[in-house]
N, C-alpha and C positions, 0 to 999 in steps of 0.2 A: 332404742330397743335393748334386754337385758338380755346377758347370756341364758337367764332363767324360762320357761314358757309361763305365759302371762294368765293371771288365774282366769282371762275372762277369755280363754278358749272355751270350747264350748266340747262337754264329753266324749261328743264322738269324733270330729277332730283331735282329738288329744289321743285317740284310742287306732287312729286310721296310719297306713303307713305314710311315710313321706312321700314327695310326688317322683318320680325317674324323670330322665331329661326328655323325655318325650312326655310326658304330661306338662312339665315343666313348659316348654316349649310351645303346647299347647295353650296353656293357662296365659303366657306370655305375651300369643299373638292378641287376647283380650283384654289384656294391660293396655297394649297399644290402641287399641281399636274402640276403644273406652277413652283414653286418655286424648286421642283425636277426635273423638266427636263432642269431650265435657269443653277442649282448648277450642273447639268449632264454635260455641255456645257460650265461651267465656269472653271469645276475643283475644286472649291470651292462653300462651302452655299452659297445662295442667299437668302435669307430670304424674304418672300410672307407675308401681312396680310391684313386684311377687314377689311375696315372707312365707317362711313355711311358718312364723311364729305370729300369732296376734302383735300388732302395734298397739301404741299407747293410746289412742284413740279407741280402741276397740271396742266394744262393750259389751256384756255376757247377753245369751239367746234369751228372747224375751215373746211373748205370745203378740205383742204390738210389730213384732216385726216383721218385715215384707219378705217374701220367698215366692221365688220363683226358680222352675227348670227352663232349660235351655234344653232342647231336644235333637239331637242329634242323625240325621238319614243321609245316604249316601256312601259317599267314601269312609267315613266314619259311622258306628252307631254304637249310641250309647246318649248319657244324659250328664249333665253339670247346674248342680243346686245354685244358687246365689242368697246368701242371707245381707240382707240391708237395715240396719235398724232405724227404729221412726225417726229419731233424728235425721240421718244419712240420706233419708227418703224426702225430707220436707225439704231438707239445702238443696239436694240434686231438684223436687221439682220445682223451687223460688229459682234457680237457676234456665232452667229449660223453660220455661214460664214466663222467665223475663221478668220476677218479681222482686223486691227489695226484700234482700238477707233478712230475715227474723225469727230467730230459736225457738222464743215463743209465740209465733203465729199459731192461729187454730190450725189442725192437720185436716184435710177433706179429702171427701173422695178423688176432687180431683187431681191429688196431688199423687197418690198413687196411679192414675192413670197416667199420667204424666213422668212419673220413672219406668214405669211397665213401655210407653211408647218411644223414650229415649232407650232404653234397652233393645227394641229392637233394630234400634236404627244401629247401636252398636253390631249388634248379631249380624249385620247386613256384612259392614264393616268387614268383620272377622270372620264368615266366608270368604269374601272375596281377596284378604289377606292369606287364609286357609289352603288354598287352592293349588299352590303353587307347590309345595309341599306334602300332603294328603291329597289332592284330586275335591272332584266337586261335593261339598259340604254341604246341605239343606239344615236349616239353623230355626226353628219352631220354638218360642217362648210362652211357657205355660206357668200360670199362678197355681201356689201348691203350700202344702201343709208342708213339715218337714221330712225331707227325701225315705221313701219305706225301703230304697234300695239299697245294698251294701255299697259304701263305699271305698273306692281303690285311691282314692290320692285327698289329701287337703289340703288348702292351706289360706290366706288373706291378699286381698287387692287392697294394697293401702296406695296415698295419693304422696308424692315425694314433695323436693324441695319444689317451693313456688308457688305451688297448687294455690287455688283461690281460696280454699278451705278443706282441715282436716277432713278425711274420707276415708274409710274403711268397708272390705264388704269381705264377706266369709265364703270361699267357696269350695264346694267338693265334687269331686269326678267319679262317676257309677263305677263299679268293677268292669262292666262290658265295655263302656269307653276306655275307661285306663288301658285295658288291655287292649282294645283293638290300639290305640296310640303304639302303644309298645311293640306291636306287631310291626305295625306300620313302618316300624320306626329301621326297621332291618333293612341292611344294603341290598340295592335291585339284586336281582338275582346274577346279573350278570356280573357283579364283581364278589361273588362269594361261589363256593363250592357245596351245592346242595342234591339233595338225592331226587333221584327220578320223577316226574309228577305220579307216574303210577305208584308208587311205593306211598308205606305206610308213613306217619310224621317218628320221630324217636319219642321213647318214651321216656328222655328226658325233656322232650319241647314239651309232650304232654301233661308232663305234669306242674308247670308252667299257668295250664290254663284250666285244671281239673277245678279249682274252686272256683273260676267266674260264673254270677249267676248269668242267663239267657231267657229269654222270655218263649215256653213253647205255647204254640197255639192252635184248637184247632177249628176250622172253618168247614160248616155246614153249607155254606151258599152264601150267595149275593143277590143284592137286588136293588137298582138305580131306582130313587123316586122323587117323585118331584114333591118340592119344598111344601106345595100344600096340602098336600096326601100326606105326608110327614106329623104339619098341623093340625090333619084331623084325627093323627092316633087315639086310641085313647086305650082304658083296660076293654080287654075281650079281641080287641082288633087285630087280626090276625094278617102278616104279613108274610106275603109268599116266596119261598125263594128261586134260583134257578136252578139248583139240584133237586133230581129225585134221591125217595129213599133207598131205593138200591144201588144209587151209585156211592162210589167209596168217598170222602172225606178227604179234607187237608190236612196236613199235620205241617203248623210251620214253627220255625225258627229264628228267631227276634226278625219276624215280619217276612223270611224268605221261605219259599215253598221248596221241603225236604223229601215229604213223602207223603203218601195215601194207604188208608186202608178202611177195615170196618169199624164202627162203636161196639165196644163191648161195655158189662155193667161189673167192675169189679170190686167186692164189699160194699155193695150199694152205690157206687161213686161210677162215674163215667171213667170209660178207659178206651182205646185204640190197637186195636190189634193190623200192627203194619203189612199189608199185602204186595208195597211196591218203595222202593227208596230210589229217590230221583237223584241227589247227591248226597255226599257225606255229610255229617255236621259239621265236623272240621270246617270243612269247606265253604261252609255257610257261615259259620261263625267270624 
């Protein structure tokens, strides 16, 4: 690796900040938890580590190449992109497959099925490695275009000395997971000196977290159904929920319930005018 950043980063990495030791830290327990399930599969190590800079293997983002989110609930939320290029995709699934190394084998579908389902056996991994540290991690792997979210950290999983074969994967951490990481990452309370829980946060911590985006949301109702009622939707079919219209509404906060009130219409657009707030956002966040 050169002191130089290697042209086959890819723009928004190049553009994203470096990771803090708590993404780092993060990113790290997936090195391992990746590197123990590729050494499970190979028979032998495979050696995992984190570059904030593209390795020499690298290769620039290409529309062939495989993307997936890692989804984030629980102690943690937030999201972590993975870029694998078709290469990287075919060795990992000739491997997991139990197939004979060949570069140029045709690529099938099954062979991204087949990294997408060694991925999750990682993700399992790295909860349960997770845990100890952050509290219980629920770890969901979704195939995806590339990430629409702002990114808070970058960087490369490349494969060290030994490895069976060169391996690179490109990954980035959403702004709402970076941050929560970093939050997380604060001494218990009991060994630091911190202000009231009733009191307000300083408005130097806040502004800390004034650029993380958050997902709000708001919720009209629910309604359980069964899978072949589901199947018979079609256009015009109208599904019922369990709120009426005069009750007030959700308003939530990357998935936690903040507050309620009524719909209003503002500039043509749907809006919420809050009648009741159940917790802070802070606090949700």
């Amino acid at each position: 690796m050169t002191d130089e950043p290697s042209p086959s980063s890819s723009p928004v990495a190049a553009s994203t900040p470096p990771p803090d030791a708590a993404a780092r830290s993060y990113v790290q327990v997936w090195a391992e938890s990746l590197a123990q399930v590729l050494g499970q599969i190979a028979g032998s190590p495979f050696a995992m580590e984190c570059l904030s800079e593209a390795p020499a293997e690298a290769q620039p983002p290409q529309e062939s190449d495989l993307r997936v989110i890692l989804v984030a609930a629980g102690a943690l939320r937030g999201e972590m992109s993975l870029r694998i290029s078709r290469d990287a995709v075919l060795a990992l699934a000739q491997l997991f497959l139990s197939e004979a190394r060949d570069a140029a084998a045709e690529f099938k579908p099954d062979h991204q099925e087949a990294v997408e389902e060694l991925l999750r056996q990682v993700a399992g991994h790295a909860a349960t490695a997770l845990k100890p540290r952050w509290g219980e991690v629920q770890l969901r792997l979704e195939s995806s275009a590339a990430p629409s979210w702002a990114a808070g950290a970058s960087g490369w999983l490349a494969s060290g000395s030994g490895a069976a074969f060169p391996l690179a994967l490109e990954w980035q951490l959403s702004a709402a997971l970076n941050a929560a990481l970093t939050a997380a990452a604060r001494p218990p309370a009991s060994n630091r000196t911190e202000a009231p829980a009733d009191e307000e946060p300083s408005e130097s911590n806040l502004d800390l977290l004034r650029d993380v985006e958050l997902e709000v949301t708001l919720r009209f109702g629910e309604r359980i159904m069964l899978l072949r009622d589901i199947l018979e939707l079609g256009e015009g079919s109208v599904v019922e929920l369990d709120r009426r219209v005069e009750e007030p509404v959700d308003l939530l906060l990357d998935g936690k319930l903040i507050a309620r009130g009524e719909v209003v219409v503002v500039d043509g657009s749907y809006g919420l005018r809050i009648r009741e707030m159940l917790t802070t956002p802070l606090a949700s966040a």
